[in-house]
C-alpha positions in Angstrom: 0.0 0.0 0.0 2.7 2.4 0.6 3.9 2.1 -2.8 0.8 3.3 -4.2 0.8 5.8 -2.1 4.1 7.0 -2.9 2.8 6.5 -6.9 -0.3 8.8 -6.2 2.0 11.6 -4.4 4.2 11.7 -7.4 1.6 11.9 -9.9 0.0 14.5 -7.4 2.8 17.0 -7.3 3.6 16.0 -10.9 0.0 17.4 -11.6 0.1 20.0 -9.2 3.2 21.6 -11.4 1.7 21.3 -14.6 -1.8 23.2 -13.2 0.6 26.1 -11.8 2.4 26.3 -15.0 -0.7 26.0 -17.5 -1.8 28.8 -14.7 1.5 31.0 -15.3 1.1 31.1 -18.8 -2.0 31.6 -18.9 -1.5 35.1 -16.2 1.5 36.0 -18.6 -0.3 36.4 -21.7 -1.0 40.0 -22.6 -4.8 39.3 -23.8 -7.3 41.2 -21.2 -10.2 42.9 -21.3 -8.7 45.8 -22.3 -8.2 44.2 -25.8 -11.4 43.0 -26.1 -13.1 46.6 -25.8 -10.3 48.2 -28.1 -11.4 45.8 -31.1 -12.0 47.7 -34.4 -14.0 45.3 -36.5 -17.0 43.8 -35.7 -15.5 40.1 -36.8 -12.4 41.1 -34.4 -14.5 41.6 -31.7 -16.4 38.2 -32.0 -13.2 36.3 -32.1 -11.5 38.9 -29.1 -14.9 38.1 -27.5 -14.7 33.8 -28.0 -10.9 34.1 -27.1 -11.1 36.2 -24.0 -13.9 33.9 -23.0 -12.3 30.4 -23.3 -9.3 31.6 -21.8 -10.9 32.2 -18.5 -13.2 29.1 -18.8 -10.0 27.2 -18.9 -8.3 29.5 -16.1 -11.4 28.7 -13.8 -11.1 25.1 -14.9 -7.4 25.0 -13.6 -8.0 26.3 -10.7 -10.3 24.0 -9.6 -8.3 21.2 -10.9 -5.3 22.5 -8.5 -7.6 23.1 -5.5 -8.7 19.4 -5.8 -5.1 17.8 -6.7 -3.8 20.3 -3.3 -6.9 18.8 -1.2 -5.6 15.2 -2.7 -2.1 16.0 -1.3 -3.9 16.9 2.2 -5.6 13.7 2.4 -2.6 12.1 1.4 -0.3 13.6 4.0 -3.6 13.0 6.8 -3.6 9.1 5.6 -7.2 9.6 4.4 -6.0 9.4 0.8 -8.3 7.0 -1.3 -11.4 6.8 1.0 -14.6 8.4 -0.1 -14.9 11.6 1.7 -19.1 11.2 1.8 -19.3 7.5 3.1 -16.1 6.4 4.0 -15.4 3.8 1.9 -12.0 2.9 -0.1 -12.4 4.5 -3.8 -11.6 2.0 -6.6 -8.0 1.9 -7.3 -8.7 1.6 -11.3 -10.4 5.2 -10.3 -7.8 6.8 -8.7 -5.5 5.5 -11.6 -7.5 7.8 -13.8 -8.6 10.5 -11.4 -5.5 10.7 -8.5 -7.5 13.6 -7.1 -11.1 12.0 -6.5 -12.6 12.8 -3.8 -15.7 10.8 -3.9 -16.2 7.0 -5.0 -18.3 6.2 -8.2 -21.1 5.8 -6.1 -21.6 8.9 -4.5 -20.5 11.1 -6.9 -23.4 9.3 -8.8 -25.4 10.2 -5.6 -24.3 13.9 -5.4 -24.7 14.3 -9.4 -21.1 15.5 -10.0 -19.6 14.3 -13.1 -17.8 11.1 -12.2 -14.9 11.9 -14.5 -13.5 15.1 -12.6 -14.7 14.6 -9.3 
């Protein structure tokens, strides 16, 4: 077992990087607003618009994906890792393999209608 759990930390923190970095770049790039409002053309505008838009549907996206990877790590560290934090019970191992950071087992995410794929 404590391999596994050594396997599910690294792929944590391995995960946990990428999120900050995909975060980074995404904070670096010069696109705001700003640009969005400054657009001359109405065609401009629409693609600004869809742009500006995805960009922060995938910044939001991130940030919940690091929030549940660091809350993974917690559990991890508080040797809770792997249990279902609704009923208790240990979540699937094939799960975990897919989705380190799952909180719930198939079950009650099922239960709590969360999609079972990124919770």
């Amino acid at each position: 077992m404590a391999n596994s759990m050594d396997f599910f930390k690294n792929r944590l923190v391995k995960e946990q990087k990428l999120i900050k970095e995909r975060l980074h770049s995404l904070e670096k790039e010069p696109f705001t607003s700003e640009d969005v409002i400054e657009a001359n053309s109405a065609t401009t505008d629409s693609w600004q618009a869809t742009l500006y838009s995805l960009k922060e549907a995938i910044k939001v996206k991130s940030v919940r994906l690091l929030n549940d990877t660091e809350q993974a790590l917690l559990r991890l560290e508080r040797g809770n890792y792997g249990r279902c934090e609704r009923c208790g019970k240990e979540i699937d191992q094939a799960r975990l393999q897919i989705l380190p950071s799952a909180s719930f087992c198939i079950a009650c995410t099922e239960d709590v209608n969360e999609d079972p794929i990124t919770t």
